[in-house]
N, CA, C and O atoms as CSV, one atom per row, in Angstrom:
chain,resi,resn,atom,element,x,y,z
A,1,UNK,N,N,-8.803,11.748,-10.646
A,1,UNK,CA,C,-7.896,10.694,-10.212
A,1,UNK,C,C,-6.521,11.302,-9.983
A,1,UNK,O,O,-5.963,12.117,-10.717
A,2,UNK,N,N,-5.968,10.670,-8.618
A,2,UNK,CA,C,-4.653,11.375,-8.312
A,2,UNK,C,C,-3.583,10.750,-9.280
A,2,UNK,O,O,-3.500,9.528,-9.401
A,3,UNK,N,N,-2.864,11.513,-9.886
A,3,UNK,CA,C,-2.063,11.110,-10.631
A,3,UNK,C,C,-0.200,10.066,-9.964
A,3,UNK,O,O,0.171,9.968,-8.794
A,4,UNK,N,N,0.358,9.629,-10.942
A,4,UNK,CA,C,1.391,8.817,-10.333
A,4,UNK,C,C,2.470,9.998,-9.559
A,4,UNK,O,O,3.113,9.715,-8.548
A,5,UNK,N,N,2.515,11.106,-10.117
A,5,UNK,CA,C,3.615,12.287,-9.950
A,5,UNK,C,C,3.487,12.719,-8.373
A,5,UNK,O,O,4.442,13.088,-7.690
A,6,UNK,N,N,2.124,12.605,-7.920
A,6,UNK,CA,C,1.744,12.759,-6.178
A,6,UNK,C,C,1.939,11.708,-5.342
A,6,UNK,O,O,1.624,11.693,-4.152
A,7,UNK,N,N,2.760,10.306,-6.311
A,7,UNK,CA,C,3.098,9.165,-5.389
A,7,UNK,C,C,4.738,9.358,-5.120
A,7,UNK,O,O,5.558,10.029,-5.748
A,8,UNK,N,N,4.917,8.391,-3.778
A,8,UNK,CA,C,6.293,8.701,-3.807
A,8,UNK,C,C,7.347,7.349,-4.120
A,8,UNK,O,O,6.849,6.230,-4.242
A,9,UNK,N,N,8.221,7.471,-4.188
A,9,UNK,CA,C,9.151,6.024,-4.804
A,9,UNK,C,C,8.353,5.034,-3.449
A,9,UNK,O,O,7.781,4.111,-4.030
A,10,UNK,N,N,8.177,4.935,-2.285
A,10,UNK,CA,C,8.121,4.646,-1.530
A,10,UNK,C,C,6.959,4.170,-1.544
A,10,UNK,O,O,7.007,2.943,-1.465
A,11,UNK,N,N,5.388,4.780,-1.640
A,11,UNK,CA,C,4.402,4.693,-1.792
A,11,UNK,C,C,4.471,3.608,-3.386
A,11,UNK,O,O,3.909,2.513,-3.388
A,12,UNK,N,N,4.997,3.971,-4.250
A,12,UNK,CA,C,5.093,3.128,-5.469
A,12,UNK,C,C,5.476,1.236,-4.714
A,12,UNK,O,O,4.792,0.220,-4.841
A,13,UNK,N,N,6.331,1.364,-4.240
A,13,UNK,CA,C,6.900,-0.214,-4.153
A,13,UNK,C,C,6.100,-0.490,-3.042
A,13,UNK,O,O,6.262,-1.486,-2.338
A,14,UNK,N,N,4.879,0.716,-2.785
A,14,UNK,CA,C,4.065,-0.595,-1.571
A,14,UNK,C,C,2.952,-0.941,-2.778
A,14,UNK,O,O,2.703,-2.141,-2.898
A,15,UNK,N,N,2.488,-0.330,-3.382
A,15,UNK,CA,C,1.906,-0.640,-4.694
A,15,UNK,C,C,2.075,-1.401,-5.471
A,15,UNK,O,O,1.259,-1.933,-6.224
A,16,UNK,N,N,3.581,-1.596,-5.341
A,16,UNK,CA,C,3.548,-2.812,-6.591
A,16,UNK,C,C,3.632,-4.388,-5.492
A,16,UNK,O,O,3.351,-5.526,-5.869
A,17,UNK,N,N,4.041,-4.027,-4.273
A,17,UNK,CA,C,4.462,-4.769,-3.824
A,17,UNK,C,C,2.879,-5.903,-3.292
A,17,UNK,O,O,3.086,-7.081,-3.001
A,18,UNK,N,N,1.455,-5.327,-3.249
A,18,UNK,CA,C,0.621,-5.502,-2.773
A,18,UNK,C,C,-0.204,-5.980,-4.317
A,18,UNK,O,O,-0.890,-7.002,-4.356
A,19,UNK,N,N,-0.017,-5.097,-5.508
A,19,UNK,CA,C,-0.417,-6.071,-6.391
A,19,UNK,C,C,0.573,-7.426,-6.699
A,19,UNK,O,O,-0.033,-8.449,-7.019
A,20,UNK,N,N,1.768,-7.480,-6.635
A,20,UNK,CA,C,2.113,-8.639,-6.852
A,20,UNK,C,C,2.030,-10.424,-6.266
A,20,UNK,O,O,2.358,-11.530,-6.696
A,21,UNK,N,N,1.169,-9.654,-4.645
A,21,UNK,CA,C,0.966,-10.491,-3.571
A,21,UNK,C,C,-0.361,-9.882,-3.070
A,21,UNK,O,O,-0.472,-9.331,-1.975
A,22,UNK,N,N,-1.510,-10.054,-4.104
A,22,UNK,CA,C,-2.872,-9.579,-3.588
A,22,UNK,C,C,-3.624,-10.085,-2.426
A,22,UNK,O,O,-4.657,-9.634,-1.931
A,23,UNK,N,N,-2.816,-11.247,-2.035
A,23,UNK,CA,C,-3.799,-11.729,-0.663
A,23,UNK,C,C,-2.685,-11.252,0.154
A,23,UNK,O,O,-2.918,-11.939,1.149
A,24,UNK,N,N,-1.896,-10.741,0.387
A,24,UNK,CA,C,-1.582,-10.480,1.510
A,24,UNK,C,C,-1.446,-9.427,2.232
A,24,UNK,O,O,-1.157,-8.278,1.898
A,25,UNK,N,N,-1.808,-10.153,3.875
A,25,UNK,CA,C,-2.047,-8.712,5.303
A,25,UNK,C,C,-0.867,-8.745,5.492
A,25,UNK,O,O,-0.204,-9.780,5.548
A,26,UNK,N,N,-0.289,-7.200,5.660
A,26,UNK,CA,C,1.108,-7.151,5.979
A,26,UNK,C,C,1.157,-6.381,7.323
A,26,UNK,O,O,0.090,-6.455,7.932
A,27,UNK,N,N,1.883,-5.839,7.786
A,27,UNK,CA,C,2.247,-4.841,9.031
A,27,UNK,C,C,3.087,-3.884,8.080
A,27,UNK,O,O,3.620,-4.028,6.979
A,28,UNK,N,N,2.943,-2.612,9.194
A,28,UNK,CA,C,4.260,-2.071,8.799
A,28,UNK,C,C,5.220,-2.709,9.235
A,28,UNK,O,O,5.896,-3.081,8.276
A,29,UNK,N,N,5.746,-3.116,10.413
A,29,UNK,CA,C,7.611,-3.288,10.458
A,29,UNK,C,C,7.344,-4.685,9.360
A,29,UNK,O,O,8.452,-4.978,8.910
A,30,UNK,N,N,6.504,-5.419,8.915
A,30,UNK,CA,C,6.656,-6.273,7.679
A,30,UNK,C,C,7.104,-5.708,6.439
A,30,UNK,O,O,8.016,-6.054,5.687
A,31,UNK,N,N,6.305,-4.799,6.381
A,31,UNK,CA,C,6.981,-4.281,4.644
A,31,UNK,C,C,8.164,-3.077,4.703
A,31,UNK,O,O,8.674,-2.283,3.912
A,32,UNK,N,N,8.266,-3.383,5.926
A,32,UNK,CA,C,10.100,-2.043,6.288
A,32,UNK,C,C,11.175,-3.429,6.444
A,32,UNK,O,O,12.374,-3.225,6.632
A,33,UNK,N,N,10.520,-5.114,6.328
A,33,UNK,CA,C,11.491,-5.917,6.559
A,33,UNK,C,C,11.778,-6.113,4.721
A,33,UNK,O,O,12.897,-6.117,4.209
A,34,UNK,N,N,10.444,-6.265,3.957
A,34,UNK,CA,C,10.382,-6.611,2.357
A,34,UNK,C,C,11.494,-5.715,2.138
A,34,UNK,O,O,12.702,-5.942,2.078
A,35,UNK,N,N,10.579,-4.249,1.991
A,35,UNK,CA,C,11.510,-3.460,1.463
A,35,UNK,C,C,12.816,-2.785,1.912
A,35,UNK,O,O,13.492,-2.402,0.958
A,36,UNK,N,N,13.278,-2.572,2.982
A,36,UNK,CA,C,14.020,-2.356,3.629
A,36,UNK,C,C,14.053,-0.855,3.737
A,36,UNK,O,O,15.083,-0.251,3.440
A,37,UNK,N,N,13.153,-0.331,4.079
A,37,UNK,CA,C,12.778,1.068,4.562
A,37,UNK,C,C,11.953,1.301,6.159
A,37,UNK,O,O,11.005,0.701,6.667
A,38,UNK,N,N,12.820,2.477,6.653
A,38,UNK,CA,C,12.082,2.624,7.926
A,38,UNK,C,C,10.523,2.448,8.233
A,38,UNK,O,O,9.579,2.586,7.454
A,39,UNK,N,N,10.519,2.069,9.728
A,39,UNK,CA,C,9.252,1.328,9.605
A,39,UNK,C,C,8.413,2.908,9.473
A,39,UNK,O,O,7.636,3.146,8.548
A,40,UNK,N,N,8.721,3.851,10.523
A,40,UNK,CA,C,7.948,4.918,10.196
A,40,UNK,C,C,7.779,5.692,8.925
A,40,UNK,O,O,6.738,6.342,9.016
A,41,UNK,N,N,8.312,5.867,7.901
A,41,UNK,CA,C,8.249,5.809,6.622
A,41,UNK,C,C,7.381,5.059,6.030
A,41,UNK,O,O,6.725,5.566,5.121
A,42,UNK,N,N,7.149,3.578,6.420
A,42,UNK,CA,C,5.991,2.711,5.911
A,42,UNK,C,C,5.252,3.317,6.341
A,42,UNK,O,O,4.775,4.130,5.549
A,43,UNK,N,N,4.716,3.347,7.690
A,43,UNK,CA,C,3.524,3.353,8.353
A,43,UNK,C,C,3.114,5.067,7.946
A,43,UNK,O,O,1.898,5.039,8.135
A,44,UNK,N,N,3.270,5.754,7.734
A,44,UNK,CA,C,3.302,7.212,6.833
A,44,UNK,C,C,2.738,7.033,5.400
A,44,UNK,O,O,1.772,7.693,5.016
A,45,UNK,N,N,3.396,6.081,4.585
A,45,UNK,CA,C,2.878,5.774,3.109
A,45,UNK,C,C,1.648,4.981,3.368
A,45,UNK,O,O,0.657,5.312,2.717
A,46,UNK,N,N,1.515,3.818,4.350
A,46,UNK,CA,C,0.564,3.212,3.883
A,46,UNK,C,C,-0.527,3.868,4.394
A,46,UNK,O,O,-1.440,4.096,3.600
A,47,UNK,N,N,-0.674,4.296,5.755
A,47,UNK,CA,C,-1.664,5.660,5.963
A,47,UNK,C,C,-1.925,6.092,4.310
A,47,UNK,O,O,-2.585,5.342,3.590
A,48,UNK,N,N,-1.275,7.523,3.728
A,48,UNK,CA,C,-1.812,7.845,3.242
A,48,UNK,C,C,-2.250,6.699,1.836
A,48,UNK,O,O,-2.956,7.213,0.968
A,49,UNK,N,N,-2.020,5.856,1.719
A,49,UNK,CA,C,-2.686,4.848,0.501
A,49,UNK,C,C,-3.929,4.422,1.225
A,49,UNK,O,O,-4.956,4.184,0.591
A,50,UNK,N,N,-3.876,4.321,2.472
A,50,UNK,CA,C,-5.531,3.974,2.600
A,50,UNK,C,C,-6.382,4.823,2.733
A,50,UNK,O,O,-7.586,4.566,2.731
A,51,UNK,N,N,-5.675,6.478,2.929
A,51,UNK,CA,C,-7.008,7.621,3.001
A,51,UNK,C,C,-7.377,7.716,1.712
A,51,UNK,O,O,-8.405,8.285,1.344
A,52,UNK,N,N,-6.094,6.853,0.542
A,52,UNK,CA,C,-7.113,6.881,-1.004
A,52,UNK,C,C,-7.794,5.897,-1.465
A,52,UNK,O,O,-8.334,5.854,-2.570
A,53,UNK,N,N,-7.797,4.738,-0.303
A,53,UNK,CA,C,-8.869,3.785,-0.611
A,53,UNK,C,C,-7.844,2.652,-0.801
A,53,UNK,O,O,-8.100,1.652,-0.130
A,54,UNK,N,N,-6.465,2.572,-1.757
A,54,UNK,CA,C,-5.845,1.944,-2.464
A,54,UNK,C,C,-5.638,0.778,-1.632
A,54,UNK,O,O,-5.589,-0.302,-2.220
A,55,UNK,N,N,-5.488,0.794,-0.187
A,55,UNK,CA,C,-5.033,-0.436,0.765
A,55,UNK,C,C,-6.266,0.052,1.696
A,55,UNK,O,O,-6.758,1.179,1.744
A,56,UNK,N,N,-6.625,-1.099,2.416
A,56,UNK,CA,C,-7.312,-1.316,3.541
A,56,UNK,C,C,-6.787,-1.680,4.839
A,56,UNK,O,O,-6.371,-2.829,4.987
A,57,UNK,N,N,-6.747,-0.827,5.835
A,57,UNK,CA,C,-6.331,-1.479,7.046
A,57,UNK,C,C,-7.444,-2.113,8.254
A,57,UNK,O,O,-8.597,-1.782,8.529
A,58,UNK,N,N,-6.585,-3.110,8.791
A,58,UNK,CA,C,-7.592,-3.954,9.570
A,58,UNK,C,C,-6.319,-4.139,11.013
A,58,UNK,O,O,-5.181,-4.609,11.017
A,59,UNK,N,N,-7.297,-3.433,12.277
A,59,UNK,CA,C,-6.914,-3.465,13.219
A,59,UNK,C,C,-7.228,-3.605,14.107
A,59,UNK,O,O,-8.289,-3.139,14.524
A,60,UNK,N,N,-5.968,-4.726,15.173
A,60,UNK,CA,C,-6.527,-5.391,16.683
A,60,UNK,C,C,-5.718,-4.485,17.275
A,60,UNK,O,O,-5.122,-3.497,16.845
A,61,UNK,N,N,-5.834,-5.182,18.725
A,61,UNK,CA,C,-5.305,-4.338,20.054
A,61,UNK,C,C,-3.629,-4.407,20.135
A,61,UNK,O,O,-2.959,-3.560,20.727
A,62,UNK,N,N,-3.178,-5.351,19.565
A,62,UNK,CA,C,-1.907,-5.595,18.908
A,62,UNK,C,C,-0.893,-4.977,17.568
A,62,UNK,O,O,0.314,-4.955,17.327
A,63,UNK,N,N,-1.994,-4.567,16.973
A,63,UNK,CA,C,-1.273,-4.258,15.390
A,63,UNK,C,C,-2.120,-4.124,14.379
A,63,UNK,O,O,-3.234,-4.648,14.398
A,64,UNK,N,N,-1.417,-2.989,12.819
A,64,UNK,CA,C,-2.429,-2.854,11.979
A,64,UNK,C,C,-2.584,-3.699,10.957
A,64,UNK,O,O,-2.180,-2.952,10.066
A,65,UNK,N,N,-2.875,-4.732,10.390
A,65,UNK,CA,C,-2.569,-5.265,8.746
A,65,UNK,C,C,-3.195,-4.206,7.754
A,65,UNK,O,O,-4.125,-3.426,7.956
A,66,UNK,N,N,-2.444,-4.393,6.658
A,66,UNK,CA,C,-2.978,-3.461,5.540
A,66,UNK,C,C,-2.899,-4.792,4.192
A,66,UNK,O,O,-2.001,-5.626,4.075
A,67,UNK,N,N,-4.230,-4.624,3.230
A,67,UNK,CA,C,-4.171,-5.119,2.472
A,67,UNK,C,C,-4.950,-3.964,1.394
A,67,UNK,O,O,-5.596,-2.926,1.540
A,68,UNK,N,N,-4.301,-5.114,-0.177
A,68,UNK,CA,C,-5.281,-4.247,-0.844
A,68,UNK,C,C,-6.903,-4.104,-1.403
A,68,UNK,O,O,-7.746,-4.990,-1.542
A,69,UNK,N,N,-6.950,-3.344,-1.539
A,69,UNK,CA,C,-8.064,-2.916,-1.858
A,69,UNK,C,C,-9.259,-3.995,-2.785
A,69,UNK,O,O,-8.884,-4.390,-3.889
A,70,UNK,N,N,-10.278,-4.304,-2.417
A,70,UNK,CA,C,-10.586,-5.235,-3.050
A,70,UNK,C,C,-11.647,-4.901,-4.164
A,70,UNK,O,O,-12.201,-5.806,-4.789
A,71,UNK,N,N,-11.919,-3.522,-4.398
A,71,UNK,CA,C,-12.277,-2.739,-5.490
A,71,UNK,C,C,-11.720,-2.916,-6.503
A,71,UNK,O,O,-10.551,-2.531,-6.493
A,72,UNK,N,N,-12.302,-3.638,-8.001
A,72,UNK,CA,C,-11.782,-3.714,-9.338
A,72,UNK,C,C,-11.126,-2.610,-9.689
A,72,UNK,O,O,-10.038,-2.636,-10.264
A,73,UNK,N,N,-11.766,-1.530,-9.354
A,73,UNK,CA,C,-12.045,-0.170,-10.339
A,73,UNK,C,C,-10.406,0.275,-10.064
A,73,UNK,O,O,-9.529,0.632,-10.850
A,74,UNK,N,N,-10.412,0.037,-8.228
A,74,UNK,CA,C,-9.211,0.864,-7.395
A,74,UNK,C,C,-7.925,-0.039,-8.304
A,74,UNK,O,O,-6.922,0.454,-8.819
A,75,UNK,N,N,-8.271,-1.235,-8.293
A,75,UNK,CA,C,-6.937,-2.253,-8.574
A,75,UNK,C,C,-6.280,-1.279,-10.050
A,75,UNK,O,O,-5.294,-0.569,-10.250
A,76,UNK,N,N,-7.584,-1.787,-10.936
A,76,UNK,CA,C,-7.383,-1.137,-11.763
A,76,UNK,C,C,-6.283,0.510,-12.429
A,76,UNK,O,O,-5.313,0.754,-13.147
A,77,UNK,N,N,-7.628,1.443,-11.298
A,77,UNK,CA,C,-6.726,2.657,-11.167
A,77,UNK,C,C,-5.047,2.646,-10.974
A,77,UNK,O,O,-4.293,3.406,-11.582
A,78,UNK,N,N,-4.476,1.269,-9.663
A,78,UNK,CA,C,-3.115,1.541,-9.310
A,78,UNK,C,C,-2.828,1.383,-10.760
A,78,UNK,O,O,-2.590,2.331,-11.508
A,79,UNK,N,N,-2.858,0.352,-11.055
A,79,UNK,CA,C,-2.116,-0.777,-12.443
A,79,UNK,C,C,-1.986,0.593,-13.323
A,79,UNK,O,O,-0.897,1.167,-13.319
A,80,UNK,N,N,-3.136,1.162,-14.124
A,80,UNK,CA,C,-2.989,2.300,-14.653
A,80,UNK,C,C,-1.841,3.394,-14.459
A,80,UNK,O,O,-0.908,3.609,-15.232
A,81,UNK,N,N,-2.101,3.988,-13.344
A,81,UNK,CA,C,-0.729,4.508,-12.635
A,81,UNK,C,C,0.471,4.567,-12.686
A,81,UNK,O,O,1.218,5.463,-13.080
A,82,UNK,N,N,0.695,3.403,-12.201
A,82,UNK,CA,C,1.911,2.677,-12.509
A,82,UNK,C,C,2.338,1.947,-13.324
A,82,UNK,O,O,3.191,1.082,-13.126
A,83,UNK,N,N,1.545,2.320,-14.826
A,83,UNK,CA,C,1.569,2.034,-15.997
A,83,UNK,C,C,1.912,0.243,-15.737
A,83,UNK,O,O,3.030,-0.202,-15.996
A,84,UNK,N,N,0.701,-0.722,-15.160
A,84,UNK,CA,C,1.531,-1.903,-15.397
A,84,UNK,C,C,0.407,-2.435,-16.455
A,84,UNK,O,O,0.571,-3.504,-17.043
């Protein structure tokens, strides 16, 4: 298991930000509006959170949503992590 030290502040607050609001599909320029970080910076973190499974993306001809992961184990793993 990848540890919290290979996450970045950035990658962290999409993490917490997705367990605190588990049903929701976001975009990137959505969570560069939450958090107020460049959108390409999002779209960089949440990439790599879904090559670890942690978020799921779902995409039309328009745009990507990313949600999380609907794996116990994965939920689990973040919470762990990020010691919540």
């Amino acid at each position: 298991m990848e540890g919290a030290s290979s996450l970045s502040a950035l990658q962290r607050q999409i993490l917490r930000f997705f367990l605190e609001h588990s049903n929701a599909v976001e975009t990137a320029r959505g969570m560069a509006t939450w958090l107020g970080a460049e959108p390409q910076a999002i779209e960089s973190a949440l990439k790599s959170l879904v090559d670890r499974q942690w978020l799921s993306s779902h995409a039309t001809d328009a745009l990507t949503g990313y949600t999380l992961t609907s794996d116990e184990q994965l939920v689990n793993q973040i919470k762990k992590i990020l010691e919540l």
